[in-house]
C-alpha positions as CSV (number, residue, x, y, z in Angstrom):
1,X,-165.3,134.3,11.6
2,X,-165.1,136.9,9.0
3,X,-166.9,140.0,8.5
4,X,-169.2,138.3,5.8
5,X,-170.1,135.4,8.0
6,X,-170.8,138.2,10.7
7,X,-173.5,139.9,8.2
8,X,-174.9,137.0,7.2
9,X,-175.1,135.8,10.5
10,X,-177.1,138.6,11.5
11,X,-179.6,139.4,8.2
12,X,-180.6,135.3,9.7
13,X,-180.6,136.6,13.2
14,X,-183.2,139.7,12.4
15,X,-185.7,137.5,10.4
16,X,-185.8,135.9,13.9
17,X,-185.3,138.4,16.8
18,X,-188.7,139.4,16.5
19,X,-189.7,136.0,17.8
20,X,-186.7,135.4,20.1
21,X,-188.9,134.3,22.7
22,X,-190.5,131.2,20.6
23,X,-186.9,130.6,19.0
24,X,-185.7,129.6,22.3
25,X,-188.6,127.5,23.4
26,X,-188.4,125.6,20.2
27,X,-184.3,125.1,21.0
28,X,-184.6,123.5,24.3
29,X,-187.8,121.5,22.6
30,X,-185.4,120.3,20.2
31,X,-182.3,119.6,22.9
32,X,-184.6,117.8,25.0
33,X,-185.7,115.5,22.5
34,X,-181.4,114.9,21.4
35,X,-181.1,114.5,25.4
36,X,-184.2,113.9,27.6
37,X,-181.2,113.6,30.5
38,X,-180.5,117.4,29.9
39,X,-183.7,118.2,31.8
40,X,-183.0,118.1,35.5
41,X,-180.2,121.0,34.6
42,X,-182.9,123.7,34.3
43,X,-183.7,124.6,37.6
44,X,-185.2,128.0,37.1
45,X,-188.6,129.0,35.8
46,X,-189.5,128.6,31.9
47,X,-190.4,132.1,31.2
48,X,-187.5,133.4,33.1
49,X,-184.9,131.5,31.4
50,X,-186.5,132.1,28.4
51,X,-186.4,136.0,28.5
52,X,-182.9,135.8,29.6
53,X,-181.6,133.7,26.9
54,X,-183.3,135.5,24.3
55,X,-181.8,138.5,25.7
56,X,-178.4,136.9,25.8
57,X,-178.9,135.6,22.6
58,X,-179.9,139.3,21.0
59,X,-177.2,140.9,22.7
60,X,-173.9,138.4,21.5
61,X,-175.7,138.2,17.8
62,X,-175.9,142.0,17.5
63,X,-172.6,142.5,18.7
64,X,-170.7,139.6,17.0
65,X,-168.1,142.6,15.3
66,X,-167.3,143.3,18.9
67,X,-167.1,139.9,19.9
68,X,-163.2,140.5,21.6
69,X,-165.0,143.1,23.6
70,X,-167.7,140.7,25.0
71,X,-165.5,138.0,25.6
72,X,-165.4,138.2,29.4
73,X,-168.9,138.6,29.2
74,X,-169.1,135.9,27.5
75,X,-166.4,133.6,29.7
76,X,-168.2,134.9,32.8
77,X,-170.9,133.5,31.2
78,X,-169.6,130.0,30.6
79,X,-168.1,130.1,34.2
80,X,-171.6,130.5,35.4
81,X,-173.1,127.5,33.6
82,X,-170.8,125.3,35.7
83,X,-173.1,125.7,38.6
84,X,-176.1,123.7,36.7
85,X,-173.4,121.4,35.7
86,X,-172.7,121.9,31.9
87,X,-170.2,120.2,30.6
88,X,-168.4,121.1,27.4
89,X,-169.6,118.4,25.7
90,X,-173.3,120.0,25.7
91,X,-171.8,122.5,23.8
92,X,-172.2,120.2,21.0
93,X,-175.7,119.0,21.9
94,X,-177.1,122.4,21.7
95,X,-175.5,123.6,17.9
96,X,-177.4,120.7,16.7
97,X,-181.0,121.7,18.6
98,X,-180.1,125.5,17.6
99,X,-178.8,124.8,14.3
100,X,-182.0,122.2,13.3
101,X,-184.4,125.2,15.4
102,X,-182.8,127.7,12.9
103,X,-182.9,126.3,9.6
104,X,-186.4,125.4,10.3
105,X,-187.6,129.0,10.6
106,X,-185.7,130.1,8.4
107,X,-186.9,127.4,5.5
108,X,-185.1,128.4,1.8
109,X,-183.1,131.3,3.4
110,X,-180.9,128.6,5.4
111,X,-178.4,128.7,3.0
112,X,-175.0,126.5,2.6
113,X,-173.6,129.7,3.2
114,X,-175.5,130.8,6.2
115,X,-174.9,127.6,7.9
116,X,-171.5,127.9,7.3
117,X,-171.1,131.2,8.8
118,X,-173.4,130.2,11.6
119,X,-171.5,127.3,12.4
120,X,-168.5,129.4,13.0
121,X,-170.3,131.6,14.9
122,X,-171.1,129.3,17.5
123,X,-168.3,127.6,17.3
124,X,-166.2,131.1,18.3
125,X,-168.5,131.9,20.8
126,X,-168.9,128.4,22.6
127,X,-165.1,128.1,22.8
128,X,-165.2,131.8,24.6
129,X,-168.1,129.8,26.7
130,X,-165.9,126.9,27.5
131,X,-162.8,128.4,28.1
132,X,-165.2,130.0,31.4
133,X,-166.9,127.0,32.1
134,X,-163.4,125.2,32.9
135,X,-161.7,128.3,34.9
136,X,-162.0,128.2,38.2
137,X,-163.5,131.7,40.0
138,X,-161.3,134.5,40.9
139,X,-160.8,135.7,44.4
140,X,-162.6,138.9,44.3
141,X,-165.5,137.1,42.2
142,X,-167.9,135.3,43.9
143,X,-168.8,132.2,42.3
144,X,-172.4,133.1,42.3
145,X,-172.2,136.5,40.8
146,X,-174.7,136.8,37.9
147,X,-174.5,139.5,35.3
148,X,-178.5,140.5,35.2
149,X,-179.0,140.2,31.5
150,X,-177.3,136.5,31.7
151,X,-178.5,133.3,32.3
């Protein structure tokens, strides 16, 4: 991901931060219509996961210059997935509702080029995501341990 693709990716992100909230309600819309199966993962309440993925969302977007920084985050984050039973292949599944959810807001601005630099974007930090969701927990970590801003 370059440093263009990180602007870009962020001018997109604050024409929709404002309305993070909806964003995210209209991307699990959209994954549940690619994959009515995916619903029995979400165990906790709508609102609540809501909030935290918008958070999680405005955080990693804001920060994507710093991205080496967050990457633990980031893995920890992944790791903690495996408890609702993500697999990496879901990964996939939500680009496409997030993707679709994003070019739809956005209308004319979803560029070529945006989606482009988007697509890396995800693709960078999904890979950090994975890479958690397959390692196993450490020792001194308990399995459970959630970082309050993360879902």
């Amino acid at each position: 991901m370059t440093s263009d693709d990180i602007d870009i990716v962020q001018r997109a992100w604050s024409r929709i931060s404002l309305f993070s909230n909806e964003f995210v309600k209209e991307i699990y819309r959209e994954l549940f219509r690619l994959d009515p199966g995916l619903l029995p993962m979400f165990t906790m309440t709508d609102e609540r996961l809501i909030n935290k993925v918008a958070q999680t969302l405005n955080t990693v977007l804001t920060s994507l210059e710093q991205l080496d920084a967050l990457r633990f985050i980031i893995r920890h984050l992944g790791q903690q997935h495996k408890r609702y039973g993500v697999k990496p292949e879901h990964f996939a599944l939500v680009k496409v509702a997030m993707t679709r959810v994003m070019a739809q807001r956005l209308g004319e601005h979803f560029t070529p080029t945006l989606a482009q630099a988007w697509s890396a974007a995800y693709d960078e930090i999904s890979a950090i995501m994975i890479e958690g969701l397959q390692q196993e927990p450490r020792a001194e970590e308990p399995a459970d341990m959630a970082l309050p801003w993360l879902c």
